[in-house]
N, C-alpha and C positions, 0 to 999 in steps of 0.2 A: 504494500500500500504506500500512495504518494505521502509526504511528511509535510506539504505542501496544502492537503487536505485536512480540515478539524471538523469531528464532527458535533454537531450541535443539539441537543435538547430539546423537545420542548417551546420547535417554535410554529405559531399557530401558521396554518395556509392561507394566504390568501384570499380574499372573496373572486371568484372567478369574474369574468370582465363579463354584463349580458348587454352586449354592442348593439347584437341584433333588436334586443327587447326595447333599448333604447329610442334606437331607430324607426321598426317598421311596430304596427300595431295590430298583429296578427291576431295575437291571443285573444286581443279586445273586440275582431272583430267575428259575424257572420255570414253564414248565406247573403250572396248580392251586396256587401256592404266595401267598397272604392277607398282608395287615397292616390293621390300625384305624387311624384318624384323627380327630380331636373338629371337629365344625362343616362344615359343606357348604363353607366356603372351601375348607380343606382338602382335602376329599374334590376340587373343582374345580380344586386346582393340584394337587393330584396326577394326575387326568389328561392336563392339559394336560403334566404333564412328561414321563408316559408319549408321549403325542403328538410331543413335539420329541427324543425319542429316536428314535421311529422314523422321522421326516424325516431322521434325522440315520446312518441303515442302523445304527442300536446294538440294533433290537431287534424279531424277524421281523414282518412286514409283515402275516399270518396270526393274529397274534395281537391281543387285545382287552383291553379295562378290564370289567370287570362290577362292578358297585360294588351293594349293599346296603346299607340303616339297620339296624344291629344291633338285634336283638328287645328289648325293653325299655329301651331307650335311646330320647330322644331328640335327641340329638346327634352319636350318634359310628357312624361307616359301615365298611366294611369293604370291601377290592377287592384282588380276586383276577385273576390273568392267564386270562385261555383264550383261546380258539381261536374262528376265525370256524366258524361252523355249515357253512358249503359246503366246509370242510376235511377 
C-alpha cells in the first residue's frame, strides 16, 4: 500500500448532486402537461433525465418525451409527457 494514502474515518458522503430535478420538472408533472427549453442541448438532457427516471421506476414505463421546435422560434423546443401509442 501507497504511504502517500491515509485512511480516514468516519466521514459522512456527500448529498448526491439532483441537477436533473433541479432543472427539468418531470416528477411534478402528468399526462399532457409541457415546459420550453432554449437550445437542442437542453431539449437533449432533458430527455435523457426523463430516461434515468424511468430506469430508476420514478416514472411509468408507458409513458414518452414528445419534444417539438416551437413555431417561430428557432431555438427553443417544447416537451410534453404522453403515452406510448399501443396504450
Amino acid at each position: 500500500m501507497s504511504d502517500d494514502l491515509k485512511i480516514e474515518k468516519n466521514v459522512k458522503v456527500p448529498e448526491g448532486r439532483k441537477r436533473s430535478e433541479k432543472y427539468f420538472p418531470w416528477l411534478e408533472m402528468t399526462l399532457g402537461d409541457s415546459f420550453t427549453v432554449t437550445g437542442k442541448v437542453q431539449a437533449t438532457s432533458a430527455r435523457g433525465s426523463f430516461l434515468r427516471y424511468q430506469r430508476m421506476d420514478l416514472i411509468p414505463k408507458d409513458w414518452i418525451v414528445v419534444q417539438r421546435r416551437v413555431e417561430s422560434t428557432e431555438n427553443t423546443y417544447r416537451l410534453w409527457i404522453g403515452i406510448k401509442k399501443d396504450h
